[in-house]
C-alpha positions as MATLAB code, in Angstrom:
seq = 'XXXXXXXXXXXXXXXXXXXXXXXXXXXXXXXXXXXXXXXXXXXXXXXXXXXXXXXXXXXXXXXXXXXXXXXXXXXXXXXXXXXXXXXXXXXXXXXXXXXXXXXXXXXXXXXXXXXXXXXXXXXXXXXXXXXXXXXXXXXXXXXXXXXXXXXXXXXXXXXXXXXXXXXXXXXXXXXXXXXXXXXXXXXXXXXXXXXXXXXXXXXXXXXXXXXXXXXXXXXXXXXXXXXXXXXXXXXXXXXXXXXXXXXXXXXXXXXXXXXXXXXXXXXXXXXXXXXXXXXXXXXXXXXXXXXXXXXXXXXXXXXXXXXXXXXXXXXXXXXXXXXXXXXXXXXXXXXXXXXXXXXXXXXXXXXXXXXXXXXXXXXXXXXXXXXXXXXXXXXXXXXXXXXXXXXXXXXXXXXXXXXXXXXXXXXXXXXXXXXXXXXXXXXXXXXXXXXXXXXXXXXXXXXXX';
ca = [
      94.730   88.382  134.010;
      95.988   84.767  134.666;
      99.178   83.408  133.125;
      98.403   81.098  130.370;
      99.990   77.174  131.239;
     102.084   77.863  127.924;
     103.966   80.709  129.453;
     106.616   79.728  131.882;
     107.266   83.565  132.640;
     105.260   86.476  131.289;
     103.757   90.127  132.749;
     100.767   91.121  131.362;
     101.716   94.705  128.816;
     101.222   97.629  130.817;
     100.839  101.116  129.617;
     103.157  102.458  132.900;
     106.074   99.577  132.292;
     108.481   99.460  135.103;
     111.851   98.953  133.240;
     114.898  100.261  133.472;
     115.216  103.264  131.448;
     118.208  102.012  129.264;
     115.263   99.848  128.442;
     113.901  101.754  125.372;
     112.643   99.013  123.514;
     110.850   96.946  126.382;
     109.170  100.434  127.234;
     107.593  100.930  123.436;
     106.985   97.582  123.491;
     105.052   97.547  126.107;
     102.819  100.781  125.687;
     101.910   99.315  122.576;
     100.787   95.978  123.025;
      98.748   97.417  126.128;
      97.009   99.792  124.225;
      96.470   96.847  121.136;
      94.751   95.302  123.860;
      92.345   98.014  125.229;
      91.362  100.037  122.236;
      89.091   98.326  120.412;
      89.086   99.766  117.059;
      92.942   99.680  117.309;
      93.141   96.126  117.548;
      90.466   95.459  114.458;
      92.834   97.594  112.170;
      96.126   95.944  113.598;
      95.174   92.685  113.590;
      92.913   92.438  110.180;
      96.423   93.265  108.743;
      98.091   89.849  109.926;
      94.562   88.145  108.807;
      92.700   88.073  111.872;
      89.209   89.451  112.658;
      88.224   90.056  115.717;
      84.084   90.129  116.109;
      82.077   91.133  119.077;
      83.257   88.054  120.846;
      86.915   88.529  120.257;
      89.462   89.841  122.547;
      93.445   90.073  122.721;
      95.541   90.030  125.668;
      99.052   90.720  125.140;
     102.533   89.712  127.252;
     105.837   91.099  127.846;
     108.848   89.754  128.952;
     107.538   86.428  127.957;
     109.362   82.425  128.627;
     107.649   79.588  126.426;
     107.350   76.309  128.263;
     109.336   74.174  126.488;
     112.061   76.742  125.529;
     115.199   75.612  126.986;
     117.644   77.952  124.598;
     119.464   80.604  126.683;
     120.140   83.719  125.074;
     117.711   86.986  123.826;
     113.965   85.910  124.534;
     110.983   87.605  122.235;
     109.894   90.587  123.322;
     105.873   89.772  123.545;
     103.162   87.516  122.782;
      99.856   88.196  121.300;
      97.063   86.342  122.151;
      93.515   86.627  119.783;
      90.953   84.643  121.637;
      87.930   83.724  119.350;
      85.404   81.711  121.856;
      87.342   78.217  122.695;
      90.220   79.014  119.864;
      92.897   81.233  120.195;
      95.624   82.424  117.624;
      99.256   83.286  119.323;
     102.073   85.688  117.652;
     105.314   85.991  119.103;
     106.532   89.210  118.782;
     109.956   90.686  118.348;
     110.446   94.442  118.225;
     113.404   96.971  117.860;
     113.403  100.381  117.739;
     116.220  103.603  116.485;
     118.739  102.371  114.253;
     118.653   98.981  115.392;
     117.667   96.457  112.509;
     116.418   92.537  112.515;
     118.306   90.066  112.209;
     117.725   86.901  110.224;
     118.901   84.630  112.334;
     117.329   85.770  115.326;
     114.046   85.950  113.360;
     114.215   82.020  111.916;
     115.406   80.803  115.836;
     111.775   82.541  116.503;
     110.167   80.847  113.972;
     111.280   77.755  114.985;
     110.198   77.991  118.881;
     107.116   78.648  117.647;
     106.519   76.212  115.475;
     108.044   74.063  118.338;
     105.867   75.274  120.936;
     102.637   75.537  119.166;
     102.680   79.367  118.254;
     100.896   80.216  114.946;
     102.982   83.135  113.741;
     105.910   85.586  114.392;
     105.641   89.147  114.045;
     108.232   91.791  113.814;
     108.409   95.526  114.276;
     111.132   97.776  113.628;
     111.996  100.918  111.593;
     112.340   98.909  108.271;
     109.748   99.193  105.968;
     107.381   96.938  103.933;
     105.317   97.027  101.074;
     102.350   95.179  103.264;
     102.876   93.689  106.820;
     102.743   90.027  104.720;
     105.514   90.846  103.108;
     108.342   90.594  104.836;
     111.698   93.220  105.026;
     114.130   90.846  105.435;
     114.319   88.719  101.920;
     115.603   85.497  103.409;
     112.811   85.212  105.672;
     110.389   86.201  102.754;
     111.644   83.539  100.451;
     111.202   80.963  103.784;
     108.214   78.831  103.208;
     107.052   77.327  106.496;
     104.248   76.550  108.776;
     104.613   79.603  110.819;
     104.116   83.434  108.631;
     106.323   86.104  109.679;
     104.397   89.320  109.643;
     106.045   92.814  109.897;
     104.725   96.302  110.727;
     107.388   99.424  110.315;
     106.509  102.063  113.454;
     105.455  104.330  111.607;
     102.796  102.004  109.509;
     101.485  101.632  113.147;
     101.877  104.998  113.948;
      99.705  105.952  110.612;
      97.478  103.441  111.621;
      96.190  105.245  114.844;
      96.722  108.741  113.542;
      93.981  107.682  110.334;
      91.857  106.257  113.337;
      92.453  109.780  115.105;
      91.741  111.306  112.397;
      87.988  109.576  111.256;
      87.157  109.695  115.032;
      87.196  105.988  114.169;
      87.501  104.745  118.526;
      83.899  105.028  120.057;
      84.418  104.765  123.383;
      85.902  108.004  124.685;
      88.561  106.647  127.483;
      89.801  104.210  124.540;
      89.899  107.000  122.010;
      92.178  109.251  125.229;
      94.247  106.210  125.204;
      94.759  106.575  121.245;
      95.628  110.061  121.344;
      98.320  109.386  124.546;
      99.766  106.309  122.169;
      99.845  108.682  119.117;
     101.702  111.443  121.619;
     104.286  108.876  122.995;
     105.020  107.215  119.222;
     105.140  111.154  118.087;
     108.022  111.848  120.892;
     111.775  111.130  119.871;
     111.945  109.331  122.758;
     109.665  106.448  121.385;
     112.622  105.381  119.196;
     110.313  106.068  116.268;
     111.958  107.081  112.501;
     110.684  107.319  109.080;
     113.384  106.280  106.114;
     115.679  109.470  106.251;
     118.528  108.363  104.560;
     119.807  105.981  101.214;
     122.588  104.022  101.671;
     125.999  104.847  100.453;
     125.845  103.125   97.347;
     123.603  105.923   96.121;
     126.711  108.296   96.343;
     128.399  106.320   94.157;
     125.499  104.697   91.758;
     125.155  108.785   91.373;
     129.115  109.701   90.391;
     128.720  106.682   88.143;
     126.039  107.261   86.264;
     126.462  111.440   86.000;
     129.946  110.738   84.258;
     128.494  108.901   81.707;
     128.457  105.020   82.801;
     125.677  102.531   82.712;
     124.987  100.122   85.495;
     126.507   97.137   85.220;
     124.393   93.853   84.436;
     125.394   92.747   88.294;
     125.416   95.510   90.557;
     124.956   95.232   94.322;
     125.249   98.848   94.715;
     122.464   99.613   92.340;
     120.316   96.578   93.972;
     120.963   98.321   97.671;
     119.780  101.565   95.876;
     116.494   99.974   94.686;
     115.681   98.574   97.783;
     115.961  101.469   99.914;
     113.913  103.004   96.999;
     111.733  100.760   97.759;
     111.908  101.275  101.715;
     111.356  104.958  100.931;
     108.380  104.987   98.395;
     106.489  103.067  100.892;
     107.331  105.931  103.854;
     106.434  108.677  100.896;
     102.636  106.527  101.196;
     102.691  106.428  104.886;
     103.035  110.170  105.108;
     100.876  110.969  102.396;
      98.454  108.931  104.240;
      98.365  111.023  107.275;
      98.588  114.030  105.731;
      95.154  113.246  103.700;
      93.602  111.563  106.888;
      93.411  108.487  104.303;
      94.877  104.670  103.227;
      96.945  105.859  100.293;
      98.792  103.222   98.523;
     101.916  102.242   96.263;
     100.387  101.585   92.454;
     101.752   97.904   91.559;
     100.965   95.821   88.621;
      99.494   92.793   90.076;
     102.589   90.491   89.218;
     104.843   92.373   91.315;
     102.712   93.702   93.933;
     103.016   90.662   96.228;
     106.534   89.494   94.928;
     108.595   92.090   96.206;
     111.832   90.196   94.300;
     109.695   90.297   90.972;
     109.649   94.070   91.837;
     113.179   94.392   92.582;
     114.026   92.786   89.715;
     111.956   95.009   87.196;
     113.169   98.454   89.183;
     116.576   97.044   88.644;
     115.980   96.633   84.134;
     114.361   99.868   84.492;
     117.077  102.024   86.135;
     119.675  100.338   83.852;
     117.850  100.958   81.076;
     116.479  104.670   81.799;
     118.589  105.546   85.043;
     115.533  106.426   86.630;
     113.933  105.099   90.064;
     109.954  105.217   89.511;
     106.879  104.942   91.743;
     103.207  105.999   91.463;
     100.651  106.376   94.470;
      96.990  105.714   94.401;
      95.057  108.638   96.633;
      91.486  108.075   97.079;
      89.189  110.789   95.331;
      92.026  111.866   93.224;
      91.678  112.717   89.987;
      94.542  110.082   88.961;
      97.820  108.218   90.256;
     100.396  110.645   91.271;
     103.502  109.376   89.569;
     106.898  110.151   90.728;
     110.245  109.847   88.506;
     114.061  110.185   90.000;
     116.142  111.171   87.189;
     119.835  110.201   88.583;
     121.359  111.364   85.044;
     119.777  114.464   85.202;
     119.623  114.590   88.993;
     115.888  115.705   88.680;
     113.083  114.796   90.683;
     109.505  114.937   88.484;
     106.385  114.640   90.448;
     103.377  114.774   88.338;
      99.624  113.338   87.401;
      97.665  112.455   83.730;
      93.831  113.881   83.313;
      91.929  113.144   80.357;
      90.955  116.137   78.747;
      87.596  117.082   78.428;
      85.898  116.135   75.084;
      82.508  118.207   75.233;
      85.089  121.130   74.164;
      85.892  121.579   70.535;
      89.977  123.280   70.712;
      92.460  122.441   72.190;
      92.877  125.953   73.852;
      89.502  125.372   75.484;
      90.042  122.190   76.900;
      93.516  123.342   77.731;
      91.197  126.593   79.510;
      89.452  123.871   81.632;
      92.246  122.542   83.173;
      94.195  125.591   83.714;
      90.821  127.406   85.923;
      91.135  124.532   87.946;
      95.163  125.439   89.155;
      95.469  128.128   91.215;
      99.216  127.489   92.586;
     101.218  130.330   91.836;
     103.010  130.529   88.236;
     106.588  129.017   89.228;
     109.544  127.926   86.552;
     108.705  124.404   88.317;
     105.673  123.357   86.727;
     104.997  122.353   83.208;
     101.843  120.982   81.284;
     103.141  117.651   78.664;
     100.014  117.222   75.608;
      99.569  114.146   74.486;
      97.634  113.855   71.002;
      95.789  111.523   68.976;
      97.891  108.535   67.500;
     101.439  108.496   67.445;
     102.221  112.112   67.216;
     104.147  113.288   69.911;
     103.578  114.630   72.949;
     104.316  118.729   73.790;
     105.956  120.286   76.804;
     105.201  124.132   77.804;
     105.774  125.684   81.278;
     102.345  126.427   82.993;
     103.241  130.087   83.147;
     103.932  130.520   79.300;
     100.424  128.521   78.826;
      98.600  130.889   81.026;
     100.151  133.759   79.643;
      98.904  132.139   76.282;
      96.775  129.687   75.965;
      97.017  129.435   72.277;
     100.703  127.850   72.357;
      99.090  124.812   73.274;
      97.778  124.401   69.778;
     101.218  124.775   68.088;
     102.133  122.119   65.619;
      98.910  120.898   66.182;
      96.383  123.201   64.144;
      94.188  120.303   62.892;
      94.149  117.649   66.013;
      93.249  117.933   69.618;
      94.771  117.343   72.711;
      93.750  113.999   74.819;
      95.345  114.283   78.120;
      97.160  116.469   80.495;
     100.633  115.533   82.546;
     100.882  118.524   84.762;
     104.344  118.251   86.579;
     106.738  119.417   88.822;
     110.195  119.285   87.714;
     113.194  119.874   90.352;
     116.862  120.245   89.847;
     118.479  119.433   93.150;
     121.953  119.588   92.034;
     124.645  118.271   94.182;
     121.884  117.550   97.050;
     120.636  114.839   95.211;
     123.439  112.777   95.261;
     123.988  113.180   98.877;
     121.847  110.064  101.199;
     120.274  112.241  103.782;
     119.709  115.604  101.346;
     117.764  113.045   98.606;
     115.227  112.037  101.108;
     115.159  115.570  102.522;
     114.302  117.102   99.462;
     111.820  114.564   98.270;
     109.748  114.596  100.939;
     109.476  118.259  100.699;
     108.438  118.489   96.513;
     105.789  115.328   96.763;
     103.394  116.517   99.276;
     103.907  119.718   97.936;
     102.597  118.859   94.630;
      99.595  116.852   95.693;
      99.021  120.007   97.942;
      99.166  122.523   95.388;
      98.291  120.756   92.105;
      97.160  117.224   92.518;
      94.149  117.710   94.915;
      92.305  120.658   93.383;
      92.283  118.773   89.785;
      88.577  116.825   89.211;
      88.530  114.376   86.572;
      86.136  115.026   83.227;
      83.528  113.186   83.048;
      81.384  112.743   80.191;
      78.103  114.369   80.864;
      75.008  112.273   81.308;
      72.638  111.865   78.376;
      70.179  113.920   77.663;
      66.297  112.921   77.491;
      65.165  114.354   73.528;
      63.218  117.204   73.690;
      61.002  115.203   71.113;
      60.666  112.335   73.309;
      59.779  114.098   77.017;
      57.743  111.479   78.235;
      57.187  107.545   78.137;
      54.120  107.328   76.064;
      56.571  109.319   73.474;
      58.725  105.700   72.985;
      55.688  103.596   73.173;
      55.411  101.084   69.810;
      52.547  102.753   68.095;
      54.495  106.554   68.905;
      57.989  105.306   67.307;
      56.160  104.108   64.614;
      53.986  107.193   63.867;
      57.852  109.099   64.473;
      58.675  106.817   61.540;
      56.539  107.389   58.974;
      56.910  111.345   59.606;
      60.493  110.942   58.784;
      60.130  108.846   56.021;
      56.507  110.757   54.824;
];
C-alpha cells in the first residue's frame, strides 16, 4: 500500500505491530485499525456510526504513526489516520486514541482539530475509556459545545468492543478468514492487556453527595459535586446498555425524550432538577422484543437501587385476581423478599404495592381496597438495599451491574406483552355473500320484523 502525498510519514496498521512494549497504546491502536480495514462487515458498522457508508466499491485503509505534510508543530502526533475511499473521493479522520486510565484532553483534541482543518482532513475521531451517549456526541463538553468545520467523533472501547462481539454473535462477517480475524480482535480487546475498561467506579463526589443527602440535606442550587455525580451517571448508564447489549446478542439503547437525547447538556441539566428534587439518579433502557422499557431508579436517600418494568394488564379478563393470575404464570424466578408487584388503577386512585411472594401466596390481596375497579398495569420490581456499599464509588457500580442484568434475566425477558386479541368473523356472517347489500338488508328487516 503506497503512502498517500498528504502523509509526510506513516506505516500502514498492522495486526503484528512492532513497537516497543511500553507501547500499549500504539499496539491497540494498531490491531484495530488493521482489522477496521480487513473485515468487511466491521468497517460498515464502525464507520456508518461516524456517517459514512461504505458500498461495494468502498474501501478503508488505515495509518499509524502518521506526519501530515504541512504540520510543522513538534510535540505528540495523532495516533492514526483513516482513510474511506468512495471511487475518486475519499473522506480522512485523524485519529487519537488512549487506553487504561488515561483520559483526553481538550486541548490536545482542539490542536487536532485544527491540523485538520489546516491540512484538509474532514474529521477527528477519538477513542478512549470514556463513554458517550452516541459516537456524535462527544465526552468531553468543551469540544461538544465547539461548532466547527471539522466533527469530532468518539467511540468508548468497549462500544467497539460490543460492536464486534454483536457481529460475533449474528455470525454477521461472511467471509470466514475475516470472521477468524473478528474473533482474534474480540480475544485481544477481551485480554487486560488491551488496556480495555468498562466505567467501574463514580467519582468521589458521590461519597460525599451520599453523606449529604442521607443526613438530611438537599443539594444545593449550584453543586459541582452533584453535576460530577450526574455525569458519571451518565458515563455509567450508557456502559449498563453496552453490556446489556452483549449479553442479549442485541443494540439495546438508553430511552431519551427526543429534546435531550442529542443535547447531552439539556440532559445534564434535567438529571440535575430531578436529583434535587427527588434525590434520585434515573435511566430506562429500550431492549428489542421486550415487553417494555426496563427502568432503573437510584434512591441515594434511601440508598436503594429499584430495577423494574410496566405491562398493561390484560383486559379480555374480568378481576383483577385473574389478570393479576396472567402475569404471575408468566414469572417463574424464585419467590425472594426482593421483588414486588406496584397496581396501578383506573383514574386517580392510587397505585398498590405487595411483595410477589405474598401475591402468589394470595392472589386475592391484589383486589384489596379495590373491590369495585380493576387493575390497568403491572410494575414488577426489584428493590435492593445496599447499605453502606452504596455510598462507596467502586461498590455502587459493583453492585449495580450485578441486580440489572439480573432482573432482565430473571423477570424482564420471560414477560410478553397483552395484546388485544384479533376480531372475530360473526358466526352469522361466515362468508362474503353474508355482507353483500341485498343480505344486510334482508339482516335488517329480520331485526326490525
Amino acid at each position: 500500500m503506497q503512502i498517500p502525498d498528504y502523509l509526510k510519514q506513516g506505516d500502514a496498521a498492522r495486526l503484528f505491530p512492532v513497537l516497543a512494549v511500553t507501547s500499549k497504546e500504539g499496539r491497540t491502536t494498531s490491531i484495530l485499525l488493521a482489522c477496521l480495514s480487513r473485515i468487511d462487515e466491521f468497517a460498515q458498522v464502525m464507520m456508518t456510526s461516524v456517517g459514512q457508508t461504505i458500498g461495494v466499491r468502498g474501501r478503508i485503509e488505515c495509518w499509524t504513526e502518521i506526519v501530515l505534510a504541512g504540520d510543522d508543530a513538534k510535540g505528540d502526533r495523532p495516533d492514526g489516520l483513516i482513510v474511506v475511499r468512495k471511487g475518486k473521493s475519499e473522506y480522512r479522520i485523524l485519529v487519537e486514541a488512549k487506553v487504561g486510565k488515561a483520559d483526553l484532553a481538550v486541548d490536545q483534541v482542539e490542536r487536532y482539530r485544527k491540523l485538520a482543518k489546516e491540512t484538509g482532513i474532514d474529521a477527528v475521531l477519538t477513542i478512549s475509556n470514556q463513554f458517550a451517549t452516541g459516537p456524535q456526541l462527544h465526552p468531553l463538553p468543551e469540544v461538544r459545545k465547539k461548532a466547527g468545520p471539522v466533527p469530532v467523533f468518539h467511540w468508548s472501547w468497549m462500544y467497539i468492543l460490543t460492536q464486534a462481539d454483536l457481529l460475533r454473535g449474528a455470525d454477521g462477517v461472511a467471509d470466514a478468514d475475516q470472521a477468524v480475524l473478528l474473533d482474534e480482535l474480540l480475544r485481544f480487546l477481551s485480554h487486560e492487556s488491551a488496556g480495555v475498561r468498562g466505567f467501574d467506579r463514580m467519582p468521589p463526589d458521590w461519597t460525599e453527595l451520599n453523606r449529604l443527602i442521607s443526613a438530611g440535606g438537599s443539594v444545593p442550587t449550584r453543586s459541582p459535586e452533584a453535576v460530577a455525580v450526574v455525569d458519571a451517571w451518565h458515563q455509567e448508564t450508557r456502559d449498563l446498555a453496552l453490556i446489556l447489549s452483549r449479553q442479549t446478542g442485541t443494540a439495546v439503547r438508553e430511552r431519551l425524550p427526543r429534546a435531550i437525547a442529542s443535547d447531552p447538556a439539556a440532559r445534564q441539566k434535567a438529571q440535575f432538577a430531578d436529583l434535587r428534587e427527588t434525590q434520585c439518579l434515573r435511566a430506562s433502557f429500550d431492549i428489542p422484543d421486550a415487553a417494555g422499557p426496563m427502568d432503573v431508579v437510584v434512591d441515594l436517600r434511601g440508598r436503594v437501587v429499584e430495577v423494574g418494568m410496566t405491562v398493561r394488564a390484560p383486559e379480555d379478563r374480568v378481576s383483577s385476581k385473574a389478570r393479576l393470575n396472567w402475569l404471575l404464570r408468566q414469572i417463574s424466578v424464585e419467590t425472594s423478599n426482593d421483588y414486588h408487584v406496584r397496581c396501578t388503577w383506573p383514574g386517580k386512585s392510587a397505585t398498590t404495592q405487595h411483595p410477589l411472594a405474598i401475591l402468589r401466596a394470595s392472589p386475592d390481596r391484589v383486589q384489596e381496597g379495590k373491590d369495585s375497579q380493576q387493575v390497568t398495569r403491572f410494575h414488577v420490581l426489584a428493590s435492593h438495599r445496599l447499605g453502606a456499599r452504596f455510598g462507596q464509588v467502586g461498590n455502587f457500580i459493583t453492585d449495580l451491574e450485578r441486580v440489572v442484568p439480573a432482573f432482565y434475566r430473571e423477570i424482564d425477558q420471560t414477560l410478553t406483552p397483552w395484546r388485544r386479541p384479533a376480531p372475530q368473523v360473526r358466526p352469522d356472517r361466515p362468508t362474503a355473500e353474508d355482507v353483500e347489500v341485498e343480505a344486510l338488508g334482508e339482516e335488517l328487516q329480520r331485526s326490525v320484523g
